[in-house]
C-alpha positions as CSV (number, residue, x, y, z in Angstrom):
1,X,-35.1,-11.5,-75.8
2,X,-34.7,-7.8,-76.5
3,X,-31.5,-6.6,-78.8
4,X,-30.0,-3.4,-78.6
5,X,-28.1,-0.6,-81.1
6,X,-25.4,1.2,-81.1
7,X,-26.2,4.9,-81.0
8,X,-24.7,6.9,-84.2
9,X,-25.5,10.4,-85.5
10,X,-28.8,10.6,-83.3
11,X,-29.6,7.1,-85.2
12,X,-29.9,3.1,-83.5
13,X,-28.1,1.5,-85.9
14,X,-27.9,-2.7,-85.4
15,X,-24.7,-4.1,-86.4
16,X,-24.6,-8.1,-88.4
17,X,-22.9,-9.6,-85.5
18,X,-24.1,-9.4,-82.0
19,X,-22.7,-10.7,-78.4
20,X,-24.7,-12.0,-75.7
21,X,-25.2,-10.3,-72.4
22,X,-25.3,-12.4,-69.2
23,X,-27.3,-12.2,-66.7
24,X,-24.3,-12.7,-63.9
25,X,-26.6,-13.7,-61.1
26,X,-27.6,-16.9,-63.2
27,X,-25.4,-17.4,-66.2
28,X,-28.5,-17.1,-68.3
29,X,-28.6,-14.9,-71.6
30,X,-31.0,-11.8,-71.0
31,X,-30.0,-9.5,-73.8
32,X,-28.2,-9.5,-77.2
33,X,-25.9,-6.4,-78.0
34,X,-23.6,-4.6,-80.8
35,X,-20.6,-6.4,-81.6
36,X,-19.0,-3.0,-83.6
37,X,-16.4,-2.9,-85.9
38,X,-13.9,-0.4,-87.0
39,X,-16.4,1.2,-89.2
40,X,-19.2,1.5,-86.9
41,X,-16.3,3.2,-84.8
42,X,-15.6,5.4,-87.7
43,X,-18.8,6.5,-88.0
44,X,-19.5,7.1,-84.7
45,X,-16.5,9.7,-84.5
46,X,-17.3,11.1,-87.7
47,X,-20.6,12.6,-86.6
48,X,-18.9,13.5,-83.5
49,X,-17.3,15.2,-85.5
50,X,-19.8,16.8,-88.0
51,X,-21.7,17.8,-85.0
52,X,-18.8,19.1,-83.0
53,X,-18.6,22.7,-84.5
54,X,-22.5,23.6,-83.5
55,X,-22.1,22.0,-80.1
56,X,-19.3,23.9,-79.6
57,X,-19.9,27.1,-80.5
58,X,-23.1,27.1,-78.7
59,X,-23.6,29.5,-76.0
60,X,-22.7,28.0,-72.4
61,X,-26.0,28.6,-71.4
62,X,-27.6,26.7,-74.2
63,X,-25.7,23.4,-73.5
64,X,-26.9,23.9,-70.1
65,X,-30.7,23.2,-70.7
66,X,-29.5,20.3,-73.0
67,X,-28.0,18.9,-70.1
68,X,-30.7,19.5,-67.4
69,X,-33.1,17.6,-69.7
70,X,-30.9,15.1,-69.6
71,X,-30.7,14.8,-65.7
72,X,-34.5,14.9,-66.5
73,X,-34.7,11.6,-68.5
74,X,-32.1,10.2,-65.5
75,X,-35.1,11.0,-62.8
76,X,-37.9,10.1,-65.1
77,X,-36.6,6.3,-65.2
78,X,-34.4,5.8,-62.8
79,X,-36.4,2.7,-61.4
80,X,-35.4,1.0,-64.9
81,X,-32.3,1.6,-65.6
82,X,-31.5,0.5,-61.7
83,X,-32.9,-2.7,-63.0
84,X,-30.9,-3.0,-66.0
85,X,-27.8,-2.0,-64.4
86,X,-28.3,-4.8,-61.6
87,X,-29.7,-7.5,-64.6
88,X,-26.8,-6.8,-66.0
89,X,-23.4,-6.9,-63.9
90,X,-25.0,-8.0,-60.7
91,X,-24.8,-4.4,-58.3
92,X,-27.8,-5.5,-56.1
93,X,-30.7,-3.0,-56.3
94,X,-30.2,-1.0,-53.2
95,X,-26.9,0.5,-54.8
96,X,-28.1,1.2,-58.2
97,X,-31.4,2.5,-57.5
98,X,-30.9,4.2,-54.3
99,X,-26.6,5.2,-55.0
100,X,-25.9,4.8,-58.4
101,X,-28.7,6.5,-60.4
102,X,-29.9,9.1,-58.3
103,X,-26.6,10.3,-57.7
104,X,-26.1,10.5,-61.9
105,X,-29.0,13.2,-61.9
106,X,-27.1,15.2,-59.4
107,X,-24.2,15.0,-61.4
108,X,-25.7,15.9,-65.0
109,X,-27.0,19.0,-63.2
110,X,-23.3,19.5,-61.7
111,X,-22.4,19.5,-65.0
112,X,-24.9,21.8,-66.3
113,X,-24.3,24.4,-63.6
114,X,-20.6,24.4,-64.4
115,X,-21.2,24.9,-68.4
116,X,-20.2,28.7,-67.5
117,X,-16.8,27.6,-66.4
118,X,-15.7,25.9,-69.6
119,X,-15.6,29.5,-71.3
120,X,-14.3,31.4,-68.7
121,X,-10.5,33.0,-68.8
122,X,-8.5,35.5,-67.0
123,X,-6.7,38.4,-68.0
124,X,-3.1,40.3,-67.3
125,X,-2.2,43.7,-67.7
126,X,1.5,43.1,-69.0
127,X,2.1,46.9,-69.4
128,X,0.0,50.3,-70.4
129,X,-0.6,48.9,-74.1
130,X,-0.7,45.3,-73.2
131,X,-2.7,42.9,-72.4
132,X,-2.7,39.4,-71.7
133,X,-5.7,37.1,-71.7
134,X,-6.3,32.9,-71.7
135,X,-9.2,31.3,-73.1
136,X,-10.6,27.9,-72.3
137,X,-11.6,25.9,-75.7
138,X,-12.8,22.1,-76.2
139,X,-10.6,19.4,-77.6
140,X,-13.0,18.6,-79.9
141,X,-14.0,14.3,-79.7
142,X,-13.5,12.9,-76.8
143,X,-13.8,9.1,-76.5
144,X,-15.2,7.4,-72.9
145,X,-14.3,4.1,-72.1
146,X,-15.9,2.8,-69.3
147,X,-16.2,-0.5,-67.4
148,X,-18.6,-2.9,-66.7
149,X,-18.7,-2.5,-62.6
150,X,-20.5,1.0,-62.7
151,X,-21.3,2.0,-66.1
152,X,-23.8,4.3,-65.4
153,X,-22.2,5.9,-63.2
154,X,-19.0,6.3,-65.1
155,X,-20.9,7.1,-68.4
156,X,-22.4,9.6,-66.7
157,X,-19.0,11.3,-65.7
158,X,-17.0,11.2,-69.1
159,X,-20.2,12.6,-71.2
160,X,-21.4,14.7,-68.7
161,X,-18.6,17.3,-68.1
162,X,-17.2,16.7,-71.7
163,X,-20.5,17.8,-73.4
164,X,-20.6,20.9,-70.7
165,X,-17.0,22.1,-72.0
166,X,-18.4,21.8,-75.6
167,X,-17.0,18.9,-76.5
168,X,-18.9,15.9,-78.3
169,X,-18.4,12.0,-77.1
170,X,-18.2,8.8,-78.0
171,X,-18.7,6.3,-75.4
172,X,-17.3,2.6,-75.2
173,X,-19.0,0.3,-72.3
174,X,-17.6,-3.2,-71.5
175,X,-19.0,-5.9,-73.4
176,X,-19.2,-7.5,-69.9
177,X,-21.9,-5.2,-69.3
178,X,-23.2,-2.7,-71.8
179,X,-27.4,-2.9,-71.7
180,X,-27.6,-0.3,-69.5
181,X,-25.5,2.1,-71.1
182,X,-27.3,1.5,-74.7
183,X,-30.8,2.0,-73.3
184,X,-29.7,5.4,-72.1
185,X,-28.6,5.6,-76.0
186,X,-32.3,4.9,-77.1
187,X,-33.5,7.6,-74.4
188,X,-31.0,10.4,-74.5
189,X,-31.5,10.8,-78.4
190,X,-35.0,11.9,-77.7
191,X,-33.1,15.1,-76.1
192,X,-29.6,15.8,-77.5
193,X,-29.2,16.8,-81.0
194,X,-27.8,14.1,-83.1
195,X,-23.8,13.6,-82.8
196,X,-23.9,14.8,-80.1
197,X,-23.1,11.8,-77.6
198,X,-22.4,8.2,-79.5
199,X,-22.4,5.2,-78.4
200,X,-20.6,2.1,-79.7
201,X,-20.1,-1.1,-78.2
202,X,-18.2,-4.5,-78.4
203,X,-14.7,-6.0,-78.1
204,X,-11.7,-3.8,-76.3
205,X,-9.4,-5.4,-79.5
206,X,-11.9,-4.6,-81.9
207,X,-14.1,-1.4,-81.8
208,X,-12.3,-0.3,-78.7
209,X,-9.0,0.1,-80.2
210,X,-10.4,1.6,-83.4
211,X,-11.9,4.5,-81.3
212,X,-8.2,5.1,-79.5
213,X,-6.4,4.5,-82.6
214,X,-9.0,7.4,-84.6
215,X,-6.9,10.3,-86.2
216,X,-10.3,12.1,-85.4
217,X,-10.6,11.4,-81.9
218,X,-8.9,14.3,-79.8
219,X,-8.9,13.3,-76.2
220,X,-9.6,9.6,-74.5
221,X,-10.5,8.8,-71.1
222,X,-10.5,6.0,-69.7
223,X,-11.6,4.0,-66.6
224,X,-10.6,0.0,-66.2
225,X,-7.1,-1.6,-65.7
226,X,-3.8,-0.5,-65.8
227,X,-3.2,-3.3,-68.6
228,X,-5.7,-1.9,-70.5
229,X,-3.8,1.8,-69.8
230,X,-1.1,0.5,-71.1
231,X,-2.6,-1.2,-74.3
232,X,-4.2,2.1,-75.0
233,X,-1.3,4.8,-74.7
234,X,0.6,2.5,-76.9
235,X,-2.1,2.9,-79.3
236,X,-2.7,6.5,-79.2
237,X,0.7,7.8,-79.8
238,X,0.8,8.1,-83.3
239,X,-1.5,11.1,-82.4
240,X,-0.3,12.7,-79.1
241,X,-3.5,12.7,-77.6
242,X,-4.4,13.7,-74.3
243,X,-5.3,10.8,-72.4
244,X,-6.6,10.3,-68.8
245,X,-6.9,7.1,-66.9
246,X,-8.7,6.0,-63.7
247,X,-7.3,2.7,-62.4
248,X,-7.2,-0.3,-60.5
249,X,-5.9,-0.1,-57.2
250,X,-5.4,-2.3,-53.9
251,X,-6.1,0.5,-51.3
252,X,-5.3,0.3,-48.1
253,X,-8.0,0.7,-44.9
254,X,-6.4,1.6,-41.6
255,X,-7.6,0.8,-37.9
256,X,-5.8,2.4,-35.5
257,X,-6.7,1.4,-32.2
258,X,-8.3,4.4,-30.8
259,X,-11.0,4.6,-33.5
260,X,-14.8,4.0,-33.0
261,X,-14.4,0.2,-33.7
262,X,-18.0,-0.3,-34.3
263,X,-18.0,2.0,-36.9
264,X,-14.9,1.2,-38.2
265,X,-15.6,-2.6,-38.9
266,X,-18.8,-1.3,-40.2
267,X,-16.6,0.5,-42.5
268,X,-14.0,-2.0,-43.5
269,X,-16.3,-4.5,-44.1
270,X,-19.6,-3.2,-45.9
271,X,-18.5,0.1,-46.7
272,X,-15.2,-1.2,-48.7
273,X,-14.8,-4.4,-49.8
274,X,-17.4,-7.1,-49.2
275,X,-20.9,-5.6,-50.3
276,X,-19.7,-2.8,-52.2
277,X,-20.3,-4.5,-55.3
278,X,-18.8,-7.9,-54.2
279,X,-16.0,-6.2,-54.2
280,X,-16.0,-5.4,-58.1
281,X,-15.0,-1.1,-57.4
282,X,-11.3,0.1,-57.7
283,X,-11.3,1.9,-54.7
284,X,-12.4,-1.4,-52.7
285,X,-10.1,-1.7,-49.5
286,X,-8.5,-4.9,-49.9
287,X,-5.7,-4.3,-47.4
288,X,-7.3,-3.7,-43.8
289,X,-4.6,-2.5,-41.7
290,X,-5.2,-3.0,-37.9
291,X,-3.3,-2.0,-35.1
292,X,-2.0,-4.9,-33.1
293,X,-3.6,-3.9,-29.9
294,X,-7.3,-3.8,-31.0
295,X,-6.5,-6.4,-34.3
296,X,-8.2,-10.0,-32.7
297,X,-10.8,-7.5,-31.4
298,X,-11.4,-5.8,-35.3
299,X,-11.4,-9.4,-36.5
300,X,-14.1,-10.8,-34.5
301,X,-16.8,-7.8,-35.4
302,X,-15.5,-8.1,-39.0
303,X,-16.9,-11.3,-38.6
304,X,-20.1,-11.1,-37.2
305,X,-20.6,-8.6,-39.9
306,X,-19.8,-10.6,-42.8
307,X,-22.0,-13.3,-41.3
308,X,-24.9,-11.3,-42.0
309,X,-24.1,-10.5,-45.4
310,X,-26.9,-12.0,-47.6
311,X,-26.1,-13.3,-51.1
312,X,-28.4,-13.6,-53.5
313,X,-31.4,-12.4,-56.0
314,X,-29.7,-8.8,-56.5
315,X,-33.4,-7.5,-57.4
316,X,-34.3,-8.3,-54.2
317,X,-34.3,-5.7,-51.4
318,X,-33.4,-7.8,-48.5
319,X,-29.7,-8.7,-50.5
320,X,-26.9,-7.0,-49.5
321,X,-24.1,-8.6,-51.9
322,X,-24.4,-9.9,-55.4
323,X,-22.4,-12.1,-58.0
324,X,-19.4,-11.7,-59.8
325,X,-19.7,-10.1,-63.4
326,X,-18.7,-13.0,-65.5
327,X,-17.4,-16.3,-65.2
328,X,-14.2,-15.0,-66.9
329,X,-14.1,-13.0,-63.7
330,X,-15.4,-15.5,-61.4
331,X,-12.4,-17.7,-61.9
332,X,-10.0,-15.1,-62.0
333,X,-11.3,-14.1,-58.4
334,X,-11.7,-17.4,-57.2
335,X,-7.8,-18.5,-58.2
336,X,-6.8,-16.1,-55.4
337,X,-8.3,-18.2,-52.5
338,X,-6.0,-20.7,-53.9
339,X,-2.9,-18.8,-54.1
340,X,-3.5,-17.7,-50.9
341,X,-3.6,-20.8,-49.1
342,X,-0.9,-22.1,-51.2
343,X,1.3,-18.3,-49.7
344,X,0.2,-19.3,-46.5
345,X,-2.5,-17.1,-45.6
346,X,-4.3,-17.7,-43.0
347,X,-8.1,-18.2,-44.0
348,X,-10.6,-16.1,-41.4
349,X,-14.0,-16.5,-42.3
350,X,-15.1,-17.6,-46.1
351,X,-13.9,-19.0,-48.7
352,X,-16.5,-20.8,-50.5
353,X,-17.8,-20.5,-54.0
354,X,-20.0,-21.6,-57.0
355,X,-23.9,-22.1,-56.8
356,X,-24.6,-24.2,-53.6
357,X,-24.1,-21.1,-51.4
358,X,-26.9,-19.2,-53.0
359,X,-30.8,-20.2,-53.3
360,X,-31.1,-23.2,-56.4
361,X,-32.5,-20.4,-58.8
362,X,-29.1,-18.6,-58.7
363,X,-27.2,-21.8,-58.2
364,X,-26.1,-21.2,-62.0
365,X,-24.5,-17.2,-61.5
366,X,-21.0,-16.6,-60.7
367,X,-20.9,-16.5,-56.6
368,X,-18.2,-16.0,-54.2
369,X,-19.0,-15.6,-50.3
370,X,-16.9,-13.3,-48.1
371,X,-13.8,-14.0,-47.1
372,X,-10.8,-12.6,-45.3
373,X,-7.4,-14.1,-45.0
374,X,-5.1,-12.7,-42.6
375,X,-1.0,-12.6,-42.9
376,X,1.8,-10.1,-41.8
377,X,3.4,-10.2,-45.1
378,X,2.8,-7.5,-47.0
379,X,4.7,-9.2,-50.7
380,X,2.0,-11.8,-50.6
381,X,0.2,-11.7,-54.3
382,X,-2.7,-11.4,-52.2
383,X,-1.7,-8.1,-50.6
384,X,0.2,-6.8,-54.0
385,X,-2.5,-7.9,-56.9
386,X,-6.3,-6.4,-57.6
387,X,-8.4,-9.6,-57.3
388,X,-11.8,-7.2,-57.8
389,X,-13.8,-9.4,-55.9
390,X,-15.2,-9.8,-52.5
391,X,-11.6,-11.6,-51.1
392,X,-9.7,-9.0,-48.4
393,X,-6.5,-9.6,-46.3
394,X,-6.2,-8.6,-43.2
395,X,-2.4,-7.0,-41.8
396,X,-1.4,-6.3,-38.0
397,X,1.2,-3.5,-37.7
398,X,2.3,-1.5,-34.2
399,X,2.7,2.3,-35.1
400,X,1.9,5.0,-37.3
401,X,5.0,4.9,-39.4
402,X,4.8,1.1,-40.1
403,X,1.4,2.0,-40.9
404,X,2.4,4.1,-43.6
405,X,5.4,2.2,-45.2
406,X,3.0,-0.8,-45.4
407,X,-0.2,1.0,-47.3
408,X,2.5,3.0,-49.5
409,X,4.3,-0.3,-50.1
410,X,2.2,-0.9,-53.4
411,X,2.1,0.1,-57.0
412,X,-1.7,1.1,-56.4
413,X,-2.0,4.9,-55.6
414,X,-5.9,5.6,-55.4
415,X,-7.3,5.6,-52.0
416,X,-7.3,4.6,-48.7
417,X,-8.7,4.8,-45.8
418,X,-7.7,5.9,-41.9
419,X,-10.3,5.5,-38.8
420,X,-8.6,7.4,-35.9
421,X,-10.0,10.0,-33.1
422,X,-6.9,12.0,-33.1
423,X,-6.8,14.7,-35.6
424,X,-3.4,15.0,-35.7
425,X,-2.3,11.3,-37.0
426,X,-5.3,12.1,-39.7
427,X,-3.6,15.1,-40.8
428,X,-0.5,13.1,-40.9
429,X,-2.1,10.6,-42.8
430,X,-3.4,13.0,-45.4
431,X,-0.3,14.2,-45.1
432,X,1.9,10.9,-46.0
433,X,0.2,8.2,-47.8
434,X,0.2,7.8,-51.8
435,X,-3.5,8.0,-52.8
436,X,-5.5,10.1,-54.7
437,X,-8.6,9.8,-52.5
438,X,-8.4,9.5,-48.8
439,X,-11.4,9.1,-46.1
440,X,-11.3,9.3,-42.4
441,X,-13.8,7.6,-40.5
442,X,-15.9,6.7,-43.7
443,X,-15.4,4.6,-46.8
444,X,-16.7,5.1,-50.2
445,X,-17.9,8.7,-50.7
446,X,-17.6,10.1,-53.7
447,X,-19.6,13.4,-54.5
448,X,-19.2,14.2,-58.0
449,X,-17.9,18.4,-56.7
450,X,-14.4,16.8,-55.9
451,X,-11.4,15.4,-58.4
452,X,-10.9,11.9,-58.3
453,X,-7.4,10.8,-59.7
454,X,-4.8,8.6,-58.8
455,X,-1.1,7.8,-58.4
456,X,1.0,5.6,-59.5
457,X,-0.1,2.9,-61.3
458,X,-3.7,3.9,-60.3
459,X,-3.5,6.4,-63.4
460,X,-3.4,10.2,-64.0
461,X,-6.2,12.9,-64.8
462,X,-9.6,13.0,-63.9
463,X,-12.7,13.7,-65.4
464,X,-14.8,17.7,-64.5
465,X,-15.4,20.4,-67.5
466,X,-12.1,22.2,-66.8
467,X,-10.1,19.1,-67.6
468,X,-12.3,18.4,-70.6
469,X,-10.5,22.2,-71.8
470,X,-7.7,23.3,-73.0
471,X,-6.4,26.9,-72.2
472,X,-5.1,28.9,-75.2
473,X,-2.6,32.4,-74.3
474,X,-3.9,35.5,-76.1
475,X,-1.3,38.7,-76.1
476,X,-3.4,42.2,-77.4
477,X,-1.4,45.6,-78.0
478,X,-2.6,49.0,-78.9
């Protein structure tokens, strides 16, 4: 069983204590990780910093080629670290190999092409002896927290655009699922110079909140739950820092009647909530609003679709939805179908769970099948609460302004979805409802050239080089 290190100072350092990783898809051990404490923290944002004032005041053009070799190493093994990533939380194969990764070398050269931007200012005449000029400059350490549903992928966005604006990082994964991100550790240290990018991993309560706590940590960003948002601005305020947070939410997918049904349950249904990770991605669209007129009709394709949903080995090509992360999450997920019932929810199509709906090699991994529960109240817990799992309500409603009132009626502000032919009542749409991120006619697309930040309790900020600066005011007279 191979262990893995923490990555500090351009070194793999083992820690005495060390947490199991789970392979989700059939409870079995696979790999052995860091548990970290606050002074493997501490030494991971101490050569942050030591490293910080070279990084920094190296030309734009220089961090650049430091990050193209990096895409480099991303394209060189992709194949593996697909593997890891689905050994490890479950994604099936065809997302991580054919989505997650390749995508990641687009966005480290993104990053690389926008190095330029990080220095760039603007200047104002103020008068015939004055001038006025702004200059962008790096916070200095920034600390990424990511989770354990797409950690490459959101590894790949903190460290990325931070190290562009000349900042250097330290990264927390999820304990739920760190290999992944600790083997890019072991390869990126082969390319960037030491202190660079660190890596530390463990326990939220115990190495995660000494990195957020950190007098020497100058901006955090985070990605996970809006509990765990709260946990960590209360712990960062001794220090003011800058903090950014990208949330749960419960988003909202809305069928109106004259949409391309077809593609439309297509959408709703593999596109948002079921296969996309079993469900396990914050934007998943949990509430499927459906115009009265066309919703039996919706219904019925949804569920032809979701009948051909194949669970199963995620290595395997021919599986289209995996397991739940952990069994911490697996009951956590599975307590909804209860509640639901128990609200009065009327069960559509799944419902089942636990090993005898999958092949007997898997039959010990956390599984939940498809299912959709229908209702036309929108207070039910299961329309107001992020289950993170492959479990979707379904909600009739007659026009466009009930439409509205019922996706806004949420504390979740960070996407949603509209399938319509009339470009009006989309620009209406765009227009009116409380997300961050909004499709029409497709689910799911996120190209790394466009902010992604939400409202409400879906979290502020986002992560691209610009918001990884901050902008000083310069006055010059003659």
């Amino acid at each position: 069983m191979r262990e893995f290190s923490n990555l500090i100072g351009g070194e793999l350092r083992r820690t005495e204590r060390m947490l199991d990783s789970i392979n989700p898809a059939t409870g079995e051990v696979w790999a052995r990780i860091p548990r970290s404490t606050a002074e493997d923290a501490d030494a991971a944002v101490t050569a942050a910093r030591e490293a910080f004032p070279a990084w920094s005041a190296m030309p734009a053009a220089g961090r650049a080629h430091f990050l193209r070799q990096v895409a480099g190493v991303f394209a060189t093994n992709a194949r593996e670290l697909a593997e890891i990533e689905t050994r490890d939380n479950g994604r099936i194969i065809s997302e991580t190999a054919k989505r997650d990764v390749p995508g990641m070398t687009y966005l480290w050269h993104l990053a690389a092409a926008e190095c330029g931007a990080a220095v760039e200012g603007k200047s104002v005449v103020l008068g015939p002896d004055s001038l006025g000029l702004t200059r962008r400059v790096p916070y200095g350490v920034v600390v990424g927290i990511i989770p354990w549903n797409s950690p490459i992928s959101t590894f790949s966005a903190k460290a990325a655009f931070a190290l562009a604006a000349g900042n250097t990082v330290v990264i927390k994964p999820a304990e739920q699922a760190t290999v992944s991100t600790l083997r890019l550790g072991e390869l990126l240290r082969e390319v960037l110079p030491p202190g660079v990018l660190n890596i530390v991993s463990g326990l939220g309560e115990e190495a995660g909140d000494a990195l957020v706590r950190h007098s020497g940590v100058d901006r955090i960003s985070l990605t996970g739950s809006t509990e765990t948002a709260r946990i960590v601005t209360r712990a960062s305020t001794d220090a003011l820092k800058p903090l950014a947070f990208e949330l749960g939410g419960k988003s909202p997918n809305i069928v109106f009647a004259d949409a391309d049904l077809d593609r439309a349950a297509t959408g709703v249904t593999t596109q948002s909530v079921f296969t996309a990770n079993a469900g396990q991605v914050c934007v998943a669209g949990s509430r499927i609003l459906i115009q009265r007129t066309v919703f039996d009709e919706m219904i019925d394709r949804m569920t032809a679709i979701a009948g051909r949903i194949r669970l199963g080995d995620p290595l395997s090509k021919d599986t289209t939805m995996g397991p739940i992360v952990s069994r911490e999450q697996f009951e956590r997920v599975t307590s909804y179908l209860e509640i639901a019932t128990k609200e009065g929810a009327e069960l559509v199509f799944g419902g089942r769970s636990g090993g005898e709906i999958v092949d007997e090699a898997y039959a010990g991994g956390y599984w939940v099948e498809p299912t959709l529960f229908a209702t036309e109240d929108n207070a039910l817990r299961v329309c107001q609460e992020e289950i993170f799992g492959p479990v979707a309500v379904a909600l009739p409603f007659d026009t466009e302004e009930e439409a509205i009132a019922i996706a806004n009626d949420s504390s979740y502000g960070l996407a949603a979805g509209v399938w319509t032919r009339d470009l009006g009542r989309a620009q209406r749409m765009l227009r009116d409802l409380q997300a961050g991120t909004i499709w029409v006619n497709t689910y799911r697309k996120m190209p790394p050239g466009l902010p992604f930040e939400g409202m409400k309790d879906s979290g502020y900020g986002h992560d691209s080089v610009l918001a990884n600066t901050r902008e000083k005011s310069c006055l010059i007279e003659t």
